[in-house]
Biopython code that builds the backbone (N, CA, C, O; Angstrom):
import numpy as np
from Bio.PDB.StructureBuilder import StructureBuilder

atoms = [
    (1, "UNK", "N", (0.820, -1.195, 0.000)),
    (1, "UNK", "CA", (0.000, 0.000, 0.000)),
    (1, "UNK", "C", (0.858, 1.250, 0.000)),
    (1, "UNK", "O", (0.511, 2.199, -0.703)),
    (2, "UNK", "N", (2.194, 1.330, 0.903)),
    (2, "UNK", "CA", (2.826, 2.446, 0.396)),
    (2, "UNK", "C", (3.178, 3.027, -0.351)),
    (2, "UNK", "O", (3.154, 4.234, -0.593)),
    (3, "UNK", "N", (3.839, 1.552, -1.155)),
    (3, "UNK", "CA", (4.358, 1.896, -2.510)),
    (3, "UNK", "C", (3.154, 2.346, -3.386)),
    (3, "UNK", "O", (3.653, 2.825, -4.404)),
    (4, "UNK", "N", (1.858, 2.411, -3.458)),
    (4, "UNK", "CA", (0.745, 2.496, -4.450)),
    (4, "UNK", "C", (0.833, 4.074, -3.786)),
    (4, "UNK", "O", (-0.244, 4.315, -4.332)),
    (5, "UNK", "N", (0.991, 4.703, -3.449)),
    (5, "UNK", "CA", (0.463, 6.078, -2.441)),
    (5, "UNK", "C", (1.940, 6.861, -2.676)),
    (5, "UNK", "O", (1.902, 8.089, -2.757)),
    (6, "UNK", "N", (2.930, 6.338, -2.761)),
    (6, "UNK", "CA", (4.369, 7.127, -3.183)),
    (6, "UNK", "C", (4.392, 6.943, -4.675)),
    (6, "UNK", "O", (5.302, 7.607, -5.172)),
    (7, "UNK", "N", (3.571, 6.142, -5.705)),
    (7, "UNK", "CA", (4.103, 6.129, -6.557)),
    (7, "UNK", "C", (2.975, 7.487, -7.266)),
    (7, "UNK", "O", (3.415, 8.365, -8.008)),
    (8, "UNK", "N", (1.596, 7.396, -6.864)),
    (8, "UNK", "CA", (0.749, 8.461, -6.831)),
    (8, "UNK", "C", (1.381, 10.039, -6.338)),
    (8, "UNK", "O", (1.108, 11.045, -6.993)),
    (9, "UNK", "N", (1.922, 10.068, -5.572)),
    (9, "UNK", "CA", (2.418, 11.507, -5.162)),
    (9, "UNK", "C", (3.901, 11.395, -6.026)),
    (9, "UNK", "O", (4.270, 12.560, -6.179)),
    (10, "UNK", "N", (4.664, 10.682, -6.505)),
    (10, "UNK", "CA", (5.703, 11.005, -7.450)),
    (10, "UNK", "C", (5.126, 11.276, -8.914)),
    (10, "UNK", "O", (5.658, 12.041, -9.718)),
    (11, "UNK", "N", (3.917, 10.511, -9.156)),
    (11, "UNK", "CA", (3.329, 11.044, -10.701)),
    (11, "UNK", "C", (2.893, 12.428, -10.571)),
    (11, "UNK", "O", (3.342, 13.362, -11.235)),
    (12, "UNK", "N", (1.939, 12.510, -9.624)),
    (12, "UNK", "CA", (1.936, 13.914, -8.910)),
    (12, "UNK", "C", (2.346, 15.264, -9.431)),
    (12, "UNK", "O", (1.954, 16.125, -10.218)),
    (13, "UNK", "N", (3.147, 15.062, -8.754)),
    (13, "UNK", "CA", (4.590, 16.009, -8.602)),
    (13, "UNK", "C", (5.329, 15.954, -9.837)),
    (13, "UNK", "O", (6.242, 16.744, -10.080)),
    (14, "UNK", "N", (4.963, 15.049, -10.618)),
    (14, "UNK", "CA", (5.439, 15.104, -12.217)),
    (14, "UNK", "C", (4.768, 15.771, -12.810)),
    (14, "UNK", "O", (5.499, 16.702, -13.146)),
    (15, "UNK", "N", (3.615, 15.974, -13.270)),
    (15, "UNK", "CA", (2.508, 16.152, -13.372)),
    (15, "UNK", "C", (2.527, 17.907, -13.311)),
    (15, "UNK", "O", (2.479, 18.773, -14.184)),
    (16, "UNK", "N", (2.619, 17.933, -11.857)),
    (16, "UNK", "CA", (2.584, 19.562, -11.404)),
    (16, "UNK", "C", (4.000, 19.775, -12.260)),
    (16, "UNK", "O", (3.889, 20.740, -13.015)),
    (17, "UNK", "N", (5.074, 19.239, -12.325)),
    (17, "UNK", "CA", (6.388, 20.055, -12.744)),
    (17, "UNK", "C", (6.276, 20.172, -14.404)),
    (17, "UNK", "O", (6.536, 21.153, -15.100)),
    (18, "UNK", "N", (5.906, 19.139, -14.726)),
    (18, "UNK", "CA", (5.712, 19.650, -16.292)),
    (18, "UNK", "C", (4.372, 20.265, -16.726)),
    (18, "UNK", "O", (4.254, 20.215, -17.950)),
    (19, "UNK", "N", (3.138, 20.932, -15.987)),
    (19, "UNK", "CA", (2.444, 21.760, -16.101)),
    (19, "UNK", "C", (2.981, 23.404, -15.766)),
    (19, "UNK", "O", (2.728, 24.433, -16.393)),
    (20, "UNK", "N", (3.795, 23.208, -14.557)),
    (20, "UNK", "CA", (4.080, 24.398, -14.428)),
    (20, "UNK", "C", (5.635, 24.811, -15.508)),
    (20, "UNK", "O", (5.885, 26.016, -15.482)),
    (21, "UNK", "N", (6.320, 24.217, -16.119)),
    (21, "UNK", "CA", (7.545, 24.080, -17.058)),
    (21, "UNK", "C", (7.122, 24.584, -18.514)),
    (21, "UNK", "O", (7.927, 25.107, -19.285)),
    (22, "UNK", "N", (5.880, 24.389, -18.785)),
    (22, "UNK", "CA", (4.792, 24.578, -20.287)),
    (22, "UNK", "C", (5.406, 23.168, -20.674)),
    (22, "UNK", "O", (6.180, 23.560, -21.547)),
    (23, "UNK", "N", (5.507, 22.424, -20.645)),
    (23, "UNK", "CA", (5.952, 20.753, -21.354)),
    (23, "UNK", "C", (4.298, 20.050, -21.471)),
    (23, "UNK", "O", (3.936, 19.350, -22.417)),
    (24, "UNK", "N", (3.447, 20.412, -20.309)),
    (24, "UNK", "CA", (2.243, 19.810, -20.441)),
    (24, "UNK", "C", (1.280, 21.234, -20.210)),
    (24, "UNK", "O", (1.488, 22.209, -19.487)),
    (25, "UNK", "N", (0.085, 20.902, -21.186)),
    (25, "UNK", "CA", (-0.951, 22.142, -21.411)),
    (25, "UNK", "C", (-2.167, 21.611, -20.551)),
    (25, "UNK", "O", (-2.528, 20.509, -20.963)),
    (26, "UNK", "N", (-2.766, 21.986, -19.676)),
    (26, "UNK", "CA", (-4.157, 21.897, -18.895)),
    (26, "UNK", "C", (-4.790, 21.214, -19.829)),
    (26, "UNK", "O", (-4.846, 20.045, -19.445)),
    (27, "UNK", "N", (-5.295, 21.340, -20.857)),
    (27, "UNK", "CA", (-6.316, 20.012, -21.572)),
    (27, "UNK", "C", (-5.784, 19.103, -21.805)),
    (27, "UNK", "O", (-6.368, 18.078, -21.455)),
    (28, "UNK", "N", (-4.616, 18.954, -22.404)),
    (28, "UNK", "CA", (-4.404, 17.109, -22.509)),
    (28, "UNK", "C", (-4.391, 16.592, -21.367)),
    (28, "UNK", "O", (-4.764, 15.422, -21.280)),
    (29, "UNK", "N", (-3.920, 17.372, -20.051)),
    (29, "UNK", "CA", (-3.360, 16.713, -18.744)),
    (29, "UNK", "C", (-4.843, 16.625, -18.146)),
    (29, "UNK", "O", (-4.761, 15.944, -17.124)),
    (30, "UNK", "N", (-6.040, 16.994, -18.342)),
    (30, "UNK", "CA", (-7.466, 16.894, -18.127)),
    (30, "UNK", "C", (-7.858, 15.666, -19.001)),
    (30, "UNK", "O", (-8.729, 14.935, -18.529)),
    (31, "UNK", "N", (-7.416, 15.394, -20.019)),
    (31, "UNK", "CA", (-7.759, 14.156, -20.835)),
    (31, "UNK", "C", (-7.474, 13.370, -20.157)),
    (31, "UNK", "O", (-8.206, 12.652, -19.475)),
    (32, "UNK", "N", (-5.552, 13.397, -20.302)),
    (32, "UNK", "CA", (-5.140, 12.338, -19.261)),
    (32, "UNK", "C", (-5.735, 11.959, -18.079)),
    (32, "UNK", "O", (-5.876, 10.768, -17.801)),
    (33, "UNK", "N", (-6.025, 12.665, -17.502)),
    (33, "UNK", "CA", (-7.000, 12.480, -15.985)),
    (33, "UNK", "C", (-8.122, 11.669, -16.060)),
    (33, "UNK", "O", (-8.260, 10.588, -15.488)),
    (34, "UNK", "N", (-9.181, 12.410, -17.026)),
    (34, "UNK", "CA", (-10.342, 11.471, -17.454)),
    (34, "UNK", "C", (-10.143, 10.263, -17.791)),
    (34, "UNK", "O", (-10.593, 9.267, -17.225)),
    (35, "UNK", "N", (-9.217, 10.323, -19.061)),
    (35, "UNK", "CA", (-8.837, 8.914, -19.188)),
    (35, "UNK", "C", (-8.832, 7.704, -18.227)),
    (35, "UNK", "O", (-9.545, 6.702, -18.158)),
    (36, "UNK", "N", (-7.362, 8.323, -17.227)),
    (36, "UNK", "CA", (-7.358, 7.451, -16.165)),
    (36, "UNK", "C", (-8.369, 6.871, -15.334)),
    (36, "UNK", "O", (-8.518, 5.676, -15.076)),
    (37, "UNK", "N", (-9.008, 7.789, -14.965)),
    (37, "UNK", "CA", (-10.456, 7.332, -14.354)),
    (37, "UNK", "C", (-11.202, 6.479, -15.100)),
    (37, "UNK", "O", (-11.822, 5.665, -14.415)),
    (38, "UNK", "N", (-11.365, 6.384, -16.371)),
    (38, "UNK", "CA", (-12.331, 5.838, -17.058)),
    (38, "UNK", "C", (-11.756, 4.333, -16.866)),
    (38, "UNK", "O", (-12.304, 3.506, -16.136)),
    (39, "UNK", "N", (-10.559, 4.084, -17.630)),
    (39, "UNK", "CA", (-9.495, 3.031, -17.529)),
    (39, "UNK", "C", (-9.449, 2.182, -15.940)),
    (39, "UNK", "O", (-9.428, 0.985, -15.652)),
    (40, "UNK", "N", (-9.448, 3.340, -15.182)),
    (40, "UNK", "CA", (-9.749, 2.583, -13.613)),
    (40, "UNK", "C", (-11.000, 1.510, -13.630)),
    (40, "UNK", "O", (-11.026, 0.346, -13.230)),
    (41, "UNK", "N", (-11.959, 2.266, -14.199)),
    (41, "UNK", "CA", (-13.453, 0.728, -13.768)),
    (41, "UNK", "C", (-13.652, 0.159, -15.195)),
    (41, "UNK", "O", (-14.759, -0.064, -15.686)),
    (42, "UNK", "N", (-12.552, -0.034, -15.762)),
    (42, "UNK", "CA", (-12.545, -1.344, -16.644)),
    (42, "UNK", "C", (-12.436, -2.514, -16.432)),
    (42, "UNK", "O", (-12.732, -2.695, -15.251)),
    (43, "UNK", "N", (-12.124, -3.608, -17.001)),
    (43, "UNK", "CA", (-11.960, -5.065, -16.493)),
    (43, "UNK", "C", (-10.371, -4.792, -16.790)),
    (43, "UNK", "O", (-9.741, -5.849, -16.804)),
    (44, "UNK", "N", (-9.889, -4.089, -16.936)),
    (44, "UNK", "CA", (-8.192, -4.028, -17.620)),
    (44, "UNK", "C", (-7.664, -3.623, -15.790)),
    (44, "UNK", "O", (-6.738, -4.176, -15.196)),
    (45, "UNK", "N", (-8.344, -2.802, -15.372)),
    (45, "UNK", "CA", (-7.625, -2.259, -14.146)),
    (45, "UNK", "C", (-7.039, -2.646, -13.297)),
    (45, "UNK", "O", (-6.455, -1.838, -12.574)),
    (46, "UNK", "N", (-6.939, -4.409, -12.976)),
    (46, "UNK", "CA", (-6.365, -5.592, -12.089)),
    (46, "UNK", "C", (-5.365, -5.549, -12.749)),
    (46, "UNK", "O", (-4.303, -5.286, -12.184)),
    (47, "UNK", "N", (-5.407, -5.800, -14.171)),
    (47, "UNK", "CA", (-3.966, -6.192, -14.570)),
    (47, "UNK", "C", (-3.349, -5.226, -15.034)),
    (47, "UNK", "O", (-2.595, -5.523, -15.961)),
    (48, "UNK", "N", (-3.389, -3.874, -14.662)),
    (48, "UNK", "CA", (-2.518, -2.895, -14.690)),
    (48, "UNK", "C", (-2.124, -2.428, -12.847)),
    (48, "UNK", "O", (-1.325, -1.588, -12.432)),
    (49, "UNK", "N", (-2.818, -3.128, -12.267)),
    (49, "UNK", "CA", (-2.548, -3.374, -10.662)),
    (49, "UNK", "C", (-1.397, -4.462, -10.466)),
    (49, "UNK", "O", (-0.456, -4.491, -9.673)),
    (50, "UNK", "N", (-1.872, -5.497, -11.635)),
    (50, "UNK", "CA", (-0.851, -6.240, -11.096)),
    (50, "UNK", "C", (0.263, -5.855, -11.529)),
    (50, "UNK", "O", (1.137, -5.699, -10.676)),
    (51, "UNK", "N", (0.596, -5.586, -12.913)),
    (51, "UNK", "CA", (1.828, -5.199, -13.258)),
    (51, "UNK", "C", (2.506, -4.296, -13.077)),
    (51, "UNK", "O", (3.534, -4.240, -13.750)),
    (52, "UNK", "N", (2.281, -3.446, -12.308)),
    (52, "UNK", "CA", (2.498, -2.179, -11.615)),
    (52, "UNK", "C", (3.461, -2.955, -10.264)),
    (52, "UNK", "O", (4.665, -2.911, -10.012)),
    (53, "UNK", "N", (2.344, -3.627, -9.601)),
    (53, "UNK", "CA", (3.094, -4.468, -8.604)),
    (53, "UNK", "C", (4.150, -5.493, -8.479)),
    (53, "UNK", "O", (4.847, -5.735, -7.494)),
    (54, "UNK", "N", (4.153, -6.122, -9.783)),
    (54, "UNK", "CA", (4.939, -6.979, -10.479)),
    (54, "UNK", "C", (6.725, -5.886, -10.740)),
    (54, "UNK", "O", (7.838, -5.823, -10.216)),
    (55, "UNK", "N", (6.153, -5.403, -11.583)),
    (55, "UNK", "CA", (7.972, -4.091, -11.508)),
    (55, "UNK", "C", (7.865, -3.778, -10.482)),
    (55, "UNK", "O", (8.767, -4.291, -9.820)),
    (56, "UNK", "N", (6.825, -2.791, -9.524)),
    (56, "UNK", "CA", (7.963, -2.919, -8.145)),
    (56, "UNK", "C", (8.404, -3.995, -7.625)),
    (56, "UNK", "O", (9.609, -3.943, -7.383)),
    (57, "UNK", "N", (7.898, -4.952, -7.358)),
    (57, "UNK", "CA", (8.794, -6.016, -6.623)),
    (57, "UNK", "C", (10.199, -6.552, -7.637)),
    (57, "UNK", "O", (11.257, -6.611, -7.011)),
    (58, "UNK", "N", (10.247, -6.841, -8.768)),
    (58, "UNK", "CA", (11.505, -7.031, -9.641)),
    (58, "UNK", "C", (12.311, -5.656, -9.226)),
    (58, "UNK", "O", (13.473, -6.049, -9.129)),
    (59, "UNK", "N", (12.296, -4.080, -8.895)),
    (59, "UNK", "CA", (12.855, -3.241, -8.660)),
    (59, "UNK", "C", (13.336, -3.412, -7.106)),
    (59, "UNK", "O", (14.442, -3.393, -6.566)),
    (60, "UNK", "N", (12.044, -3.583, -6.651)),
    (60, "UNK", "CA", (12.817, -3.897, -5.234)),
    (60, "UNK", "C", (14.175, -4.886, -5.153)),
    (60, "UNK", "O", (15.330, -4.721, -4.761)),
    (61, "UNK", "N", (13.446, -5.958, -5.708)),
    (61, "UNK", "CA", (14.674, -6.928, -5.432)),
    (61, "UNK", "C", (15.960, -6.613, -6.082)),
    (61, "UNK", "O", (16.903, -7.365, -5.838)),
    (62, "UNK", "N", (16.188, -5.327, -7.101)),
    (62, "UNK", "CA", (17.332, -5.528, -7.187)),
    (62, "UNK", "C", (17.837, -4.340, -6.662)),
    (62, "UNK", "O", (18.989, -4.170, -7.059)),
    (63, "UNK", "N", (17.579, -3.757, -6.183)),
    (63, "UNK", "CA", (18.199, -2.749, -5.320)),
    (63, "UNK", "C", (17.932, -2.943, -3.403)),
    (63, "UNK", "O", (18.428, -2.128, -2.625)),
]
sb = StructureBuilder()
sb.init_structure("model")
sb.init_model(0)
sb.init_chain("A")
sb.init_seg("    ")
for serial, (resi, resn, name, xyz) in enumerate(atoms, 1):
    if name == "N":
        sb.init_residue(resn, " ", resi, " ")
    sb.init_atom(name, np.array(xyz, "f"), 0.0, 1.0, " ", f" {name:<3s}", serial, name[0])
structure = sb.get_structure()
């Protein structure tokens, strides 16, 4: 659970730095958003849970 909650506040903070940089414009990064949400209550959303969880643990283990 931490790692799901640090990896959220590092996209974050990406997010904010290339909005505030001009690299990202308020409507696509509003797409992007929607998107995500939409993508969340799909049947796809487990297995982008899992594989999410899957590289961190291969990352963990090698560091």
């Amino acid at each position: 659970m931490a790692l799901t909650v640090s990896l959220v506040v590092l996209a974050g903070i990406a997010v904010l730095i290339l909005l505030r940089t001009g690299y990202l414009r308020i409507w696509p990064a509003l797409a992007a958003v929607l998107f995500g949400f939409t993508l969340a209550s799909t049947g796809i959303a487990p297995a982008i849970t899992n594989g999410i969880s899957s590289l961190a643990g291969m990352l963990s283990s090698i560091g």
